[in-house]
BAGU-488168 format. One record per atom (N, C-alpha, C, O, CB): residue in three letters; x, z, y. Coordinates in steps of 0.1 Angstrom, whole numbers, plus 5000, padded with zeros to 4 digits. Glycine has a CB too. Layout:
% residues N
ALAXZY ...
% end
This chain:
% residues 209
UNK500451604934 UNK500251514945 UNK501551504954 UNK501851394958 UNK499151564954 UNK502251614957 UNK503151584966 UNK504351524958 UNK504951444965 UNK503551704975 UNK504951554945 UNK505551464937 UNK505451304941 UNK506151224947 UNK505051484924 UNK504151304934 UNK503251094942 UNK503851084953 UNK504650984954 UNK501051084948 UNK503651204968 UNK503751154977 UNK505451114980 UNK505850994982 UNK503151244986 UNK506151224979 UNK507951194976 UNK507851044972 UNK507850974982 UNK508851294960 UNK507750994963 UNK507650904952 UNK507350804965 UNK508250734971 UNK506450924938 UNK506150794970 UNK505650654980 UNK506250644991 UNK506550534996 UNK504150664985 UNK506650814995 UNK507450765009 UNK509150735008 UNK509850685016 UNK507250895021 UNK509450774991 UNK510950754988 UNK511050554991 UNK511750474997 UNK511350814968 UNK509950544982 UNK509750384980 UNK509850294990 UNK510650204992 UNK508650354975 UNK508550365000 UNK508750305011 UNK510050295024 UNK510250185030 UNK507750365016 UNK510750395024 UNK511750375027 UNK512950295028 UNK513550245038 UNK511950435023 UNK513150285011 UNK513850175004 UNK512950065007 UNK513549975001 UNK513950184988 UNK512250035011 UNK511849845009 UNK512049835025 UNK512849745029 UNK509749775002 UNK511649895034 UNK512349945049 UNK513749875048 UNK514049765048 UNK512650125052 UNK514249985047 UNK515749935045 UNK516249825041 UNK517149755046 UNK516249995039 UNK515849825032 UNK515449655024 UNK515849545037 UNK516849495042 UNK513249635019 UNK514249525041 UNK514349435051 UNK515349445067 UNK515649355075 UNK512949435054 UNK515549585067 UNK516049605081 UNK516649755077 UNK516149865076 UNK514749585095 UNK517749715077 UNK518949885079 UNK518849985086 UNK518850105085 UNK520249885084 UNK518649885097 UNK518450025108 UNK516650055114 UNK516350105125 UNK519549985124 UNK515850025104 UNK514250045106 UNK513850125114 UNK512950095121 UNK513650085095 UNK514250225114 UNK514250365121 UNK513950375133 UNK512950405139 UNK515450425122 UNK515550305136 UNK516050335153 UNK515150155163 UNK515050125175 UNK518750315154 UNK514650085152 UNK514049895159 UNK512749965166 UNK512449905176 UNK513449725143 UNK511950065163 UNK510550135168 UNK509950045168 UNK509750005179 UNK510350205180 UNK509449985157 UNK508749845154 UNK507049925155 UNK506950045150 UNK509249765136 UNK506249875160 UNK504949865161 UNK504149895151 UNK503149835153 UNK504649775165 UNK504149955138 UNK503850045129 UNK501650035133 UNK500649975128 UNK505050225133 UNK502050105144 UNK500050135148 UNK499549975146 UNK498749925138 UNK499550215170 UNK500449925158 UNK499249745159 UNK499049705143 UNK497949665139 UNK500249565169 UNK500349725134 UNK500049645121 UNK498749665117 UNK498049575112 UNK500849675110 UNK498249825119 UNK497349885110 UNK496549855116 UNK495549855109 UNK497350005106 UNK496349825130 UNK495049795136 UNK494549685132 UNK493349675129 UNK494949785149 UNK495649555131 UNK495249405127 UNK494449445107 UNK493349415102 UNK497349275127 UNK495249505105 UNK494749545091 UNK493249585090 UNK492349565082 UNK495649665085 UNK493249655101 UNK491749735096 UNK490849615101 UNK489749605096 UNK491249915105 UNK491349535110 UNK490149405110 UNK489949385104 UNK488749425101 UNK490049305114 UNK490749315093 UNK490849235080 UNK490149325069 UNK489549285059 UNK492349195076 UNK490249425071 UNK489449535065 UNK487749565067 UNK486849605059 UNK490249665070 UNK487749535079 UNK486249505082 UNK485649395075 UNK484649395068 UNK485949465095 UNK486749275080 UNK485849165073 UNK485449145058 UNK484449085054 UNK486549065075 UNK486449225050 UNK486049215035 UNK485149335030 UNK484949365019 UNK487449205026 UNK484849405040 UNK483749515039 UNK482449485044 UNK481449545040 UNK484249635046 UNK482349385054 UNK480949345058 UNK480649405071 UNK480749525074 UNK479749395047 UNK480549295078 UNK479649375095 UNK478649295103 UNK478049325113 UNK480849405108 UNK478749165096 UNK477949075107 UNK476449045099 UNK476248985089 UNK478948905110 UNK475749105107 UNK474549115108 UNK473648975110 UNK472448995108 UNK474449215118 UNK473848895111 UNK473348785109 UNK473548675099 UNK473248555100 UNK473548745118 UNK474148735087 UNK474448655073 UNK474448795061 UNK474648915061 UNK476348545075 UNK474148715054 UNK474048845044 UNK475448845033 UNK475848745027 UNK472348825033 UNK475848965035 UNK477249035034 UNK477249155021 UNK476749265020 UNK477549105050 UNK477949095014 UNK478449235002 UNK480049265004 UNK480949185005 UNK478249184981 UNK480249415003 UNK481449435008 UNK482249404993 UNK481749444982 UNK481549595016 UNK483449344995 UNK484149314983 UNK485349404982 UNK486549384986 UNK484549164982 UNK484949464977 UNK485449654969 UNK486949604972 UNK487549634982 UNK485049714945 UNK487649504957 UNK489049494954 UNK489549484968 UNK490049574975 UNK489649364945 UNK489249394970 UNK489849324987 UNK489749454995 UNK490949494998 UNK488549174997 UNK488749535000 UNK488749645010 UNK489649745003 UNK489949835011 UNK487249715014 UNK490249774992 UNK491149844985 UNK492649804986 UNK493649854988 UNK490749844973 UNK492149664984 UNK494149594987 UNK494449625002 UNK495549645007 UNK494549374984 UNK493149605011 UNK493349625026 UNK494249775026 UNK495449785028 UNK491549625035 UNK493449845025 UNK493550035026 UNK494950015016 UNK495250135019 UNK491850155016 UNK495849995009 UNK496750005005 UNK497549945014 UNK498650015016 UNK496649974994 UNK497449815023 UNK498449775027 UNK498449835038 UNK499449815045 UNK498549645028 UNK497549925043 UNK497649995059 UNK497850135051 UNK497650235058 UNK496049985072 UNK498250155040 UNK499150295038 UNK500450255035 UNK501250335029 UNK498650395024 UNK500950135038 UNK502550125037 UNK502950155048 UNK503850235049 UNK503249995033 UNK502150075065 UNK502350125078 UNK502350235081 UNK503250275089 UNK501750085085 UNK501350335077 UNK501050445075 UNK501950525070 UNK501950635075 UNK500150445070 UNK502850485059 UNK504050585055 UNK505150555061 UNK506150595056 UNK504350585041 UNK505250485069 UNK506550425076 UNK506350455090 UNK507250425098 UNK506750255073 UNK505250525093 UNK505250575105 UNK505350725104 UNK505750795113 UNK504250535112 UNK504850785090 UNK505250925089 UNK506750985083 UNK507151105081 UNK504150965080 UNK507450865081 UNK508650905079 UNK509550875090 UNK510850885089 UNK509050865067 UNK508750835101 UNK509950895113 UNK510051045119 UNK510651095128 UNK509650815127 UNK509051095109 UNK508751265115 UNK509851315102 UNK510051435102 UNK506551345112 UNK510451255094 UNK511351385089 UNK511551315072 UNK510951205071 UNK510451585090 UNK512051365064 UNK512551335053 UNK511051315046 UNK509951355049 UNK513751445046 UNK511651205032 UNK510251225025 UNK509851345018 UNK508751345012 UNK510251145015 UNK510751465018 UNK509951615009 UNK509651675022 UNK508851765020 UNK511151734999 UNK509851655033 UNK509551705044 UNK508051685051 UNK507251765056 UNK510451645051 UNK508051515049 UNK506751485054 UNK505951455039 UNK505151365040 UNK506851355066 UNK505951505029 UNK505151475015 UNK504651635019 UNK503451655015 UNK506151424995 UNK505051765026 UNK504951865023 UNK503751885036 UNK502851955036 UNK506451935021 UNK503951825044 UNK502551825057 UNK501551735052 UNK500351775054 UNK502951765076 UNK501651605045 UNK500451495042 UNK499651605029 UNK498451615029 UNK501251295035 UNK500351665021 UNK499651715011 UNK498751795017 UNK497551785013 UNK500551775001 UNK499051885027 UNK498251995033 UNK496551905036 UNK495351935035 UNK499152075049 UNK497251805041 UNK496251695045 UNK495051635035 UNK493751635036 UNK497151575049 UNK495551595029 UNK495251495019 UNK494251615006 UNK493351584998 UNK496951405012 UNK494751725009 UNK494051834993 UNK492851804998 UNK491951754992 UNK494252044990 UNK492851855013 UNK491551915017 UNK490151835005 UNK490451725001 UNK491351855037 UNK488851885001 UNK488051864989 UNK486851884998 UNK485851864991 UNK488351984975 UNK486551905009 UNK485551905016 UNK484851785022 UNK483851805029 UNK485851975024 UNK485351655019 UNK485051535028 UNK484151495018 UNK484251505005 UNK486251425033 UNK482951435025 UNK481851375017 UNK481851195028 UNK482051175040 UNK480051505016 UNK481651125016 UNK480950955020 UNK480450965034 UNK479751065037 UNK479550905009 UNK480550865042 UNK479950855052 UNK479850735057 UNK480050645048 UNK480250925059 UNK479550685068 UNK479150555071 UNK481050475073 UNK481850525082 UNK477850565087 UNK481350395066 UNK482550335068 UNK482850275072 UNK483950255069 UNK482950315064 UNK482050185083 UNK482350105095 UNK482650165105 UNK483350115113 UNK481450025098 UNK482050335108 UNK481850365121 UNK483050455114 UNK483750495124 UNK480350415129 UNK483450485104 UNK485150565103 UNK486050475108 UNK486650465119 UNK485750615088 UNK486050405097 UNK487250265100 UNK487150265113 UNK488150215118 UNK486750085093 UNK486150295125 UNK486350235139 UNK487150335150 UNK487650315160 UNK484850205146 UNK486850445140 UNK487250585148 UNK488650575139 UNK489650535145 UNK486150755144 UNK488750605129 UNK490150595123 UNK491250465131 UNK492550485130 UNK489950565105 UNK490550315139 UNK491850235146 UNK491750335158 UNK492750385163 UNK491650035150 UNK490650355162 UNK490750385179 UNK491450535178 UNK492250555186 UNK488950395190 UNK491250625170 UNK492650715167 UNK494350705167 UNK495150785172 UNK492550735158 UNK494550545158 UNK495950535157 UNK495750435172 UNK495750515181 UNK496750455140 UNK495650355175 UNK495950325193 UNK496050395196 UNK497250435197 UNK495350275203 UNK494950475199 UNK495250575212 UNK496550675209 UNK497050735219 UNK493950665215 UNK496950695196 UNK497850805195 UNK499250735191 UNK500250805192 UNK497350915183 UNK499450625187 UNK499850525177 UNK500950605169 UNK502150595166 UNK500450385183 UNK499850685167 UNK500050775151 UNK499550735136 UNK498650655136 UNK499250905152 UNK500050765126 UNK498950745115 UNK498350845114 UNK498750955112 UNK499450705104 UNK497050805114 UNK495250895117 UNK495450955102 UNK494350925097 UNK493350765119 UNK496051015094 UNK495751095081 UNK494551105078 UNK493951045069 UNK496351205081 UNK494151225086 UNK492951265080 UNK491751155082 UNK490751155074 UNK492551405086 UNK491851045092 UNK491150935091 UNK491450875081 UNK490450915075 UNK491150855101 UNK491950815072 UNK492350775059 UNK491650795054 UNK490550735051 UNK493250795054 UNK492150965049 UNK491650995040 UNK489750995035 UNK489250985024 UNK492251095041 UNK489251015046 UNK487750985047 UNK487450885044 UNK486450875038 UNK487250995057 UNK488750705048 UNK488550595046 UNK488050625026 UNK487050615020 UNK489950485052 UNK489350665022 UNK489350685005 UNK488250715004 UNK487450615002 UNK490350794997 UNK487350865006 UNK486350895003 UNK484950805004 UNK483950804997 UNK486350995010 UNK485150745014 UNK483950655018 UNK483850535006 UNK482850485001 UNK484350585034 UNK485250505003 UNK484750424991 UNK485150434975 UNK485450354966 UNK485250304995 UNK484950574974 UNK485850654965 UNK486650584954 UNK486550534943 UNK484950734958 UNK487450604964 UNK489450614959 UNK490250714957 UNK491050774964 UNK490450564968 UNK489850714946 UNK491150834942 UNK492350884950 UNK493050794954 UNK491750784931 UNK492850984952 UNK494450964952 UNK495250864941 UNK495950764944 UNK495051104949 UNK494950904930 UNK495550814917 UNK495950714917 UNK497050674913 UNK494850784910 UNK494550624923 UNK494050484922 UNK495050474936 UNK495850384934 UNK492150444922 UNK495050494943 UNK496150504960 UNK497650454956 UNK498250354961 UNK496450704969 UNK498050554945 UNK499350594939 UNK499650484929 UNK500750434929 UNK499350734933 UNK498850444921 UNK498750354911 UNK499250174922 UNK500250104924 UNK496850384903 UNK498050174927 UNK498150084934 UNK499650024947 UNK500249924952 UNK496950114939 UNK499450164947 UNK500950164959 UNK502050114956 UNK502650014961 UNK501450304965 UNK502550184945 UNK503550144935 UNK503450024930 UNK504449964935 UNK503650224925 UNK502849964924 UNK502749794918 UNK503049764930 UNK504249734931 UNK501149714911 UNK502149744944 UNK502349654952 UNK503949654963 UNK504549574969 UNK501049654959 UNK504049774960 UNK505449804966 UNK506849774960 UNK507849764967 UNK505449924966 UNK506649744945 UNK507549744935 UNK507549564935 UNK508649514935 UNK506949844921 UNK506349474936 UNK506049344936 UNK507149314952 UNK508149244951 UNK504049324936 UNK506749374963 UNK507649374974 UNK508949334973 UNK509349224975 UNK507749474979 UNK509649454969 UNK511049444966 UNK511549334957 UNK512649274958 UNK511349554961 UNK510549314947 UNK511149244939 UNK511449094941 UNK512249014936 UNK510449274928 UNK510449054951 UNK509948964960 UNK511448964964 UNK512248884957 UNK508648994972 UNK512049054975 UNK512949044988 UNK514349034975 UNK515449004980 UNK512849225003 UNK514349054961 UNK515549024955 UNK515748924950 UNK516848884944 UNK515849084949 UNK514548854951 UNK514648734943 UNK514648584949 UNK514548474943 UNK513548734935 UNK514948614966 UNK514848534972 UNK513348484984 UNK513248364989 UNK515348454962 UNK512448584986 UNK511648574992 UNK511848545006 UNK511048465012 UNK511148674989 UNK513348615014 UNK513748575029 UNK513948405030 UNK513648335039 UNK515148665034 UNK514848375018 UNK515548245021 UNK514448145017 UNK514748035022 UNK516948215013 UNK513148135008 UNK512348055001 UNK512848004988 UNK512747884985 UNK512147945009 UNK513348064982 UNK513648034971 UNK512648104959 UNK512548064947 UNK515048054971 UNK512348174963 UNK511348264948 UNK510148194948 UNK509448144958 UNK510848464950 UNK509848194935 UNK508748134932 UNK507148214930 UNK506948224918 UNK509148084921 UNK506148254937 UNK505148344937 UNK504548334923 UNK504148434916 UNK504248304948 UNK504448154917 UNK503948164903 UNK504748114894 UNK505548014894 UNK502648114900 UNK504148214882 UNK505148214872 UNK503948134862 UNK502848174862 UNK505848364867 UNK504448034856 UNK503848004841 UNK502147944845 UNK501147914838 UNK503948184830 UNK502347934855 UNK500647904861 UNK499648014864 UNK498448014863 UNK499747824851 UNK500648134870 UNK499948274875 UNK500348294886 UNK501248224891 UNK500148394869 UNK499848394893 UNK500748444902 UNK501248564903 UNK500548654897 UNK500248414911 UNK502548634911 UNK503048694904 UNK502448844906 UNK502948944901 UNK504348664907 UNK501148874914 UNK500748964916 UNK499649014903 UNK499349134901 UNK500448954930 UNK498948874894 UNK498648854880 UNK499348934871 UNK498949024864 UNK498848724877 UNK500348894871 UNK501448954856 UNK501749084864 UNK502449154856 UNK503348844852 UNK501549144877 UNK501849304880 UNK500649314877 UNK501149404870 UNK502349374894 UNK499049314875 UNK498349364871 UNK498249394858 UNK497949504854 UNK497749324876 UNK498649264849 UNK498549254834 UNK500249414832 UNK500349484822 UNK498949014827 UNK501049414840 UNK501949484830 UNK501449634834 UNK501549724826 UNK503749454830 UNK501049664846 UNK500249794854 UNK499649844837 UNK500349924831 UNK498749744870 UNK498749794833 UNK497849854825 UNK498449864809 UNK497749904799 UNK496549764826 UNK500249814808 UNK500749914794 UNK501650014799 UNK502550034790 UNK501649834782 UNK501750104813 UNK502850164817 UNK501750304817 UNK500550324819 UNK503750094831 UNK502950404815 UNK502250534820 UNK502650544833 UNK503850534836 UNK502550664812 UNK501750554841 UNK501550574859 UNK501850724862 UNK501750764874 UNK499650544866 UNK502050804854 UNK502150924860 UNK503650944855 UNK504251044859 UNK500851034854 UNK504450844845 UNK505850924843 UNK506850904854 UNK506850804862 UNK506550884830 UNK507650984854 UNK508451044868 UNK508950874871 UNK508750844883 UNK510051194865 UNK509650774862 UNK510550694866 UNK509250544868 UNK509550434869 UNK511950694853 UNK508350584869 UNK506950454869 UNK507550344875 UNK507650244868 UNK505450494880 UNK508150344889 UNK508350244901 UNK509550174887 UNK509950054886 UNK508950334921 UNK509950264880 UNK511650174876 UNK511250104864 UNK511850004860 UNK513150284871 UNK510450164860 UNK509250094849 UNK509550004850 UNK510449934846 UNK507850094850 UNK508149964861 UNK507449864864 UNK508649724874 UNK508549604876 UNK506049944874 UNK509449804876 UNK510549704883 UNK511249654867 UNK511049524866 UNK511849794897 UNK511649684860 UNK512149614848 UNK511549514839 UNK511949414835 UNK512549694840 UNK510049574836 UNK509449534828 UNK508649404840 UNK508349304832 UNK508549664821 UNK508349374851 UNK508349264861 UNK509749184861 UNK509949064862 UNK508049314876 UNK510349244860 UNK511749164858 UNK512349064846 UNK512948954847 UNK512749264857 UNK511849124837 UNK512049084819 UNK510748944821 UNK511248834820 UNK511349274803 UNK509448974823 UNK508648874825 UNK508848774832 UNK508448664826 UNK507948914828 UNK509548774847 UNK510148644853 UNK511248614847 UNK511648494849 UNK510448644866 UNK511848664841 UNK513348584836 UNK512648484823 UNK512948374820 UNK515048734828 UNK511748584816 UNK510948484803 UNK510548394807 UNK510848294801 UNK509848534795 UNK509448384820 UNK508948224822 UNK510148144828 UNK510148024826 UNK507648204834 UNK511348204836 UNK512048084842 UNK513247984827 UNK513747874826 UNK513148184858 UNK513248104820 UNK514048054806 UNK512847934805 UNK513047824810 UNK514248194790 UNK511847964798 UNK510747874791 UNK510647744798 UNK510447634793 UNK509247954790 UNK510947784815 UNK511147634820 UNK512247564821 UNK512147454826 UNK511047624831 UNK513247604815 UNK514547534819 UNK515047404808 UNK516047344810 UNK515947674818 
% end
């Protein structure tokens, strides 16, 4: 696990930097993102009691992934990524958390990061439990969508020039279709999956030319 974790907060880092060099020292608002997120996270989970509501799993999963990129980008203002992979692990083992009502976490886990505008860890992690999510499935997921990011910000995503679909897909499609021939657990995964996404858009933009 703390390998994974190195790995997510190395990543995260790099796409940071990516967008902004000096990420660090800008003290960008990290908590509000995650708050706006966990709305959006409500909504695809179900709360309104006057229409009949099924919580739609993928969607509340892509949610909880995109508020663990804020979430790692606020824990790596506390210290290097082997630094802070080495306190989240202590966090994250814990094997004691059982399912519980996940509206009223999700509510305690935002009003935690406001009030602290910290990332709520151990609130998370209960989020995962509540809708059982693996670490794995966290790690699996993090990486594709993180790796789709960057690849985004090199291909012209700031200026408008990249194209989201390829071939009459979109490009988050063909990261799912290549996710499922890669081994997710070998050390170089993220470099993988950035080549083999790479090789795929250069094939449809050839096929169009």
């Amino acid at each position: 696990m703390q390998q994974q974790l190195e790995t997510m907060l190395s990543l995260q880092d790099e796409i940071n930097t990516l967008v902004n060099s000096d990420w660090r020292g800008q003290d960008f608002a990290w908590y509000r993102a995650i708050w706006v997120e966990s709305a959006e996270l409500l909504d695809h989970y179900g709360w309104k009691w006057w229409k009949k509501q099924e919580p739609e799993m993928e969607q509340v999963k892509l949610e909880l992934v995109d508020i663990w990129h804020f979430g790692l980008s606020l824990e790596l203002q506390q210290g290097t990524p082997a630094q802070v992979a080495e306190k989240m692990q202590v966090m994250l083992a814990k094997s004691d958390r059982v399912a519980k009502d996940f509206r009223e976490d999700l509510e305690a886990f935002t009003l935690n990061t406001l009030s602290s505008k910290l990332f709520d860890l151990n609130g998370f992690a209960q989020l995962l439990t509540d809708v059982d999510m693996s670490f794995d499935d966290l790690y699996r997921r993090y990486v594709g969508k993180n790796v789709l990011n960057r690849f985004r910000q090199d291909n012209g995503y700031k200026d408008g020039s990249y194209r989201k679909n390829w071939a009459g897909r979109e490009d988050n499609e063909h990261l799912a279709d290549i996710v499922q021939l890669l081994d997710t657990t070998a050390a170089d995964y993220s470099a993988q999956l950035y080549r083999a996404l790479e090789a795929r858009y250069q094939e449809t933009a050839a096929s169009l030319a």
